[in-house]
N, C-alpha and C positions, 0 to 999 in steps of 0.2 A: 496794489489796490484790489481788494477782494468785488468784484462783479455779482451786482445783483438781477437777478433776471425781471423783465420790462412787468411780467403780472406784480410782482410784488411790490416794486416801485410803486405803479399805479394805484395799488391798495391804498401805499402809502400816501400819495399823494389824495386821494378820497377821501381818507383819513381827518387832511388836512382842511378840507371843504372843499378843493377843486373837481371841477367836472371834469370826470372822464366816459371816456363810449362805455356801453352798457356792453357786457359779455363772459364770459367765461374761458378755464380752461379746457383740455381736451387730451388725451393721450390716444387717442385712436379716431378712425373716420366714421366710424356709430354715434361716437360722443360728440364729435363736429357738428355732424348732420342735427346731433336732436339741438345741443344750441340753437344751431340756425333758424329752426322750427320756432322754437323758446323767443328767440329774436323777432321770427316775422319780417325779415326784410333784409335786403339785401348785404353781406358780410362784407368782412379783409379777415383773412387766415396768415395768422403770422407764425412763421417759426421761433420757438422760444427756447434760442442757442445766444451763448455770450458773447456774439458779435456786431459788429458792428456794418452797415450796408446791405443788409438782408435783401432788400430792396431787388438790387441791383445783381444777387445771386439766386433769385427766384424763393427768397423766403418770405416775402410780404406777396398776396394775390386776392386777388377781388374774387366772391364766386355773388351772382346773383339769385337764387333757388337754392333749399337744403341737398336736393341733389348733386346740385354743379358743389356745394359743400364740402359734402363726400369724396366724390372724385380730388378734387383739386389737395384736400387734405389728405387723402390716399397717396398720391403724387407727392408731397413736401416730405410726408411721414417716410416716405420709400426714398428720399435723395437724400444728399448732404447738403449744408449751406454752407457755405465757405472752409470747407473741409470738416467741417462735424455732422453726426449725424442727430436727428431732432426726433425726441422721445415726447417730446408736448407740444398740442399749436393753440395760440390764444385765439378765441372766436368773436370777432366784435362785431356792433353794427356800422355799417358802412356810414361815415358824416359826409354831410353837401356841404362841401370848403368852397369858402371864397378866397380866403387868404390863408397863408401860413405866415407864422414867426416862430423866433428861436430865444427860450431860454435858457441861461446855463449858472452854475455857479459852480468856479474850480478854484482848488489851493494853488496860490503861485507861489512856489518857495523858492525865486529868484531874488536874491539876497537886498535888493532896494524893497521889496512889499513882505515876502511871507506872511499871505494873508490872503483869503477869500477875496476872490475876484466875482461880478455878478457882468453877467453881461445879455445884452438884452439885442435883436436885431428886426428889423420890416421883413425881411427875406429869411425865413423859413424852410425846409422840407429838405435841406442838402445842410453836408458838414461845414460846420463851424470856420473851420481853416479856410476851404475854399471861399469862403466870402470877402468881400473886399473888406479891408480895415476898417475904411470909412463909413463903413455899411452896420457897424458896428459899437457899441454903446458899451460901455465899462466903466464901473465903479470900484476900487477898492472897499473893503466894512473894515471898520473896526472891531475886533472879536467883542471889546467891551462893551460896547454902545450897539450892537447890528445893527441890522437894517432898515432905518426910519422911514416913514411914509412915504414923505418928500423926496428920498432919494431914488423911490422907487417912478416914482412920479415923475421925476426929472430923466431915470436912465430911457423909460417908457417915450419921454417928447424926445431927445435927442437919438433914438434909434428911429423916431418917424412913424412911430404906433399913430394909427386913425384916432382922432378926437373923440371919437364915438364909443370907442371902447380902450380910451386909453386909460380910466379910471379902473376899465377892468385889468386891463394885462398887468398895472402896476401891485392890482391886489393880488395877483397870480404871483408875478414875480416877488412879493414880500412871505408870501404862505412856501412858495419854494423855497424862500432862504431857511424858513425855520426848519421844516424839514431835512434840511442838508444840515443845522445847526445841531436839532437834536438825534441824528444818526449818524452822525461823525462822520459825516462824508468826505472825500478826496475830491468825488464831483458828480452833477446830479445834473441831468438835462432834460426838456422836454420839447423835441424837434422831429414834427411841429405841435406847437401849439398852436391850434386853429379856430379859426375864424367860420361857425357855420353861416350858411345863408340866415336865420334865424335871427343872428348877431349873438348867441352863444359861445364864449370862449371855454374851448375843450384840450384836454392836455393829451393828443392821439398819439402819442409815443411817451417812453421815459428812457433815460438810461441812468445808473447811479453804481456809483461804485463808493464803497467805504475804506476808511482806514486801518489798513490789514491788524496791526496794532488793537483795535476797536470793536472787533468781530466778536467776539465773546459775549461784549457788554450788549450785544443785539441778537439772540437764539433766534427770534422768530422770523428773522432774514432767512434761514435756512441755509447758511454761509457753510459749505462741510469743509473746504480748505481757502483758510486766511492768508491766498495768494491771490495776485493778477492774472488771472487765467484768462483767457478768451477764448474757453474752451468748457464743456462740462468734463473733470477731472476722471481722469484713465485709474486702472488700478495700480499702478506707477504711482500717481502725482500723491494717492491714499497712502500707500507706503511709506512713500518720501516726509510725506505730513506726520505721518505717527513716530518717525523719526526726531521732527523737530519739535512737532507738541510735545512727546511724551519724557524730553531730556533735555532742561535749559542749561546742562554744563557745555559753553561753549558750542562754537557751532556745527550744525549736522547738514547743510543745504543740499536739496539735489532736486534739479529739475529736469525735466526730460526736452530736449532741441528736437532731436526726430524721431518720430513713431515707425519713420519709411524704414525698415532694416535692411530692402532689398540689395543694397549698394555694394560689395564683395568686402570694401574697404572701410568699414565702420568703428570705430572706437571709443571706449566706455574712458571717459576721464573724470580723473579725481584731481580737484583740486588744494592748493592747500595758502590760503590768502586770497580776498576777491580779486584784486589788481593785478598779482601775479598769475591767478587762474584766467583771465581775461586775454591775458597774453597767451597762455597757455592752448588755450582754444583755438585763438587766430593761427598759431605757429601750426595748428593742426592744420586746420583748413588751408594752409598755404602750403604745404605740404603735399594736399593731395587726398587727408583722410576727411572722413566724415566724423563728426562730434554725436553720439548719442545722446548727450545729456553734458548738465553742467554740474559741477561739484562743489563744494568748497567743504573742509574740515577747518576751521582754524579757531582762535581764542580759546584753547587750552581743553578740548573736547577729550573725555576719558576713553581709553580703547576699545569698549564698549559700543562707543556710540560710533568711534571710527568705521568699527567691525561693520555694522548696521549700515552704513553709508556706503563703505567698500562691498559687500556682498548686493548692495541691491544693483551696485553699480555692472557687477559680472554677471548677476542675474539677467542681463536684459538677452532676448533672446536675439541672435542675427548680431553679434558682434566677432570682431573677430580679432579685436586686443582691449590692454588695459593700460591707461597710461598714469601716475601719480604725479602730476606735474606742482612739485613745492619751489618754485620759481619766484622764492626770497627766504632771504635768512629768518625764520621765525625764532621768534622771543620762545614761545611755547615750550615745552618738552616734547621732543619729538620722538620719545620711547612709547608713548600713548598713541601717536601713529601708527609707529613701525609695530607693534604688536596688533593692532585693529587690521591690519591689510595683510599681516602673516595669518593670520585663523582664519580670514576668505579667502586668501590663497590657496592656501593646504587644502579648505572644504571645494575652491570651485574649479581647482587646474588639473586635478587627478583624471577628471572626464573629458578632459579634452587635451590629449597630448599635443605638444608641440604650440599652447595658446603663447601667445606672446605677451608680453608685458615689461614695459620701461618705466621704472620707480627712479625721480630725484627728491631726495631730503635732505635737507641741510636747515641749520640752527643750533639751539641748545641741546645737549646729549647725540649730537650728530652720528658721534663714533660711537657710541652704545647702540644707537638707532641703528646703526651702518650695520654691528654685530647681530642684533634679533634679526635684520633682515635675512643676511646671509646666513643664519641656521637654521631660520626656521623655513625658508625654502629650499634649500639643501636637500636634493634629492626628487624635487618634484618634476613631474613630465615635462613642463613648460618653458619658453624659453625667457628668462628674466635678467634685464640687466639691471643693474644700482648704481648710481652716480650719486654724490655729494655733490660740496660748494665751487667744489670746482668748476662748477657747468648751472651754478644758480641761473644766470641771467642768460644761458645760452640755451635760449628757445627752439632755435631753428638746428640746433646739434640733434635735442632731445624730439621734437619731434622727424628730425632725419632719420634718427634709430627707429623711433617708432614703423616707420611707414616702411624702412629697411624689413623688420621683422614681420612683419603684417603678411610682406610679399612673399616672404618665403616658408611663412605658415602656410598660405593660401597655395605657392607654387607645388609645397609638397603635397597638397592632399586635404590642409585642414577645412574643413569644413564650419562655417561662419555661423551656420544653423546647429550647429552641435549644442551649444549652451544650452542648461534649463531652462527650462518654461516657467517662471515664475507667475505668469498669470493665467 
């Protein structure tokens, strides 16, 4: 699900005729400060990072004065929130709540409904999950028919909405389905929706995520990669993206697990099948190494794109192996592999003598595959073992070797920070 950040939701939800708090955005603590001014009263400065809980990690804060503004937005703009750091803060004006509620609407493609869920609850301002079941109001829609008045009406009494404005939240909750309808959302929430003293129902939060699939058919979301990120995307995840946008032969995946490289014992894998790369991963981790990133090349991807996927994989800096783990028989041609991971070899093992690296391939053209392997690194600094079907499903062999050669790359001298600097 591609994450949209909480201003632009709110646009969206504006859009729709919901009230939302009056404010703007901000990229530095000048631009805060004159909001607040613009505002005249007193704020919440929110961090506007793709996460979730802000709250609770110091990225949501009150300041009362455009001064206290300043500061306090100097302070957000200068931390992380839940390990990102935050290049925009939204400046709103602070609302007199009397109440919160929660609304949501997500896809359940749990195989009895696959289908838009609307859920509606009295208890507001904390996640979804943690509220008790019963505390909680759920409807199924039918794509065909949406979301009719009545139902809205109904999910609104049954979650315990006040009578006083239970006409309103139910017309809240029907303008939020359309929105999540015509943006092809995965899921779209507004928690809380509040209750001012006034009796004004306001939408002081959004979150919304769309259908990665979907992201095209909306430019003005500002979507740059149609992944689920919880994160604003690294120069890594850009890479990784130009790889799979710009080549749909087959697939090119790579996402990056950790940014930490500090670890001595870290390595770059490439996988080749999701389920078999899954395993592949784990067998590391119980091993002992650390997973840079995840992989996958499979459904019949040209060497090409192999190449691209295997060199971004060795380019990470602070690694100190490479593993190929093709842990199932692929249908595929597997000569379009073994030639993608021999031309990032040759280009990235010369500058780092002694890198290690454990390749299994096995499938169609295995033995042809087994040959390019074996000649085209023939000769190079590095230490490289190749297994075939023999060791398909033996994960904990291949990563044995793995963490076998890692140590005594590392015992002799290799150096983990050696690799280029691709960013």
């Amino acid at each position: 699900m591609a994450r949209v950040p909480e201003h632009i939701g709110k646009g969206l939800l504006a859009e729709a005729g919901l009230l939302t708090p009056r404010g703007e955005v901000a990229v530095d603590a000048a631009g805060a400060r004159r909001i607040a001014e613009y505002l005249g009263k007193p704020v919440v400065v929110k961090a506007q990072v793709l996460a979730g809980r802000r709250g609770r990690a110091g990225g949501v804060r009150f300041a009362q004065t455009p001064a206290e503004t300043w500061q306090v937005a100097s302070e957000i703009l200068a931390a992380e929130v839940r390990g990102q750091e935050v290049s925009s803060l939204l400046i709103e004006e602070r609302l007199d709540i009397v109440a919160e509620f929660y609304l949501g609407v997500v896809v359940d493609s749990a195989r009895g409904i696959r289908a838009p869920v609307v859920m509606v609850s009295a208890t507001g301002g904390m996640e979804i999950e943690e509220v008790p079941a019963d505390l909680v109001a759920r409807s199924v829609v039918d794509v065909r028919l949406g979301l009719g008045g009545y139902q809205a009406i109904n999910l609104a009494r049954r979650a315990g909405i006040p009578s006083g404005v239970l006409q309103d939240v139910a017309a809240v909750t029907s303008s939020l389905y359309e929105v999540f309808r015509t943006h092809e959302c995965r899921s779209l929430e507004i928690n809380p929706l509040a209750l001012t003293r006034d009796q004004q129902v306001v939408a002081a939060d959004c979150r919304m995520a769309i259908d990665d699939a979907a992201a095209f058919r909306h430019p003005t979301l500002g979507i740059e990669i149609a992944r689920d990120l919880n994160r604003q995307p690294t120069a890594f995840d850009r890479m990784a993206w130009a790889i799979e946008e710009g080549d749909l032969r087959g697939t090119g995946y790579v996402a990056q697990i950790s940014q930490d490289m500090d670890a001595a014992a870290t390595v770059g894998f490439h996988g080749i099948g999701g389920g078999g790369a899954i395993l592949g991963v784990d067998a590391l981790n119980r091993a002992g190494l650390r997973v840079a990133n995840y992989a996958d090349t499979s459904g019949n991807p040209p060497a090409s794109k192999v190449y691209r996927v295997a060199k971004l994989i060795l380019s990470q800096p602070g690694i100190s192996g490479y593993c190929l783990g093709g842990f199932m028989a692929a249908s595929q041609e597997q000569w379009h592999q073994a030639h993608g991971v021999v031309r990032a070899l040759r280009e990235e093992i010369p500058g780092r003598p002694g890198f290690p690296a454990v390749i299994l391939i096995c499938g169609n053209g295995e033995e042809e595959s087994m040959e390019i392997l074996r000649d085209g690194t023939a000769g190079l600094p590095g230490r490289i073992e190749l297994y075939g079907s023999d060791h398909v499903y033996d994960t904990e062999f291949i990563a044995g070797r793995m963490r076998a050669l890692v140590e005594e790359y590392l015992g002799a001298g290799g150096n983990a920070q050696d690799g280029p600097d691709a960013f």
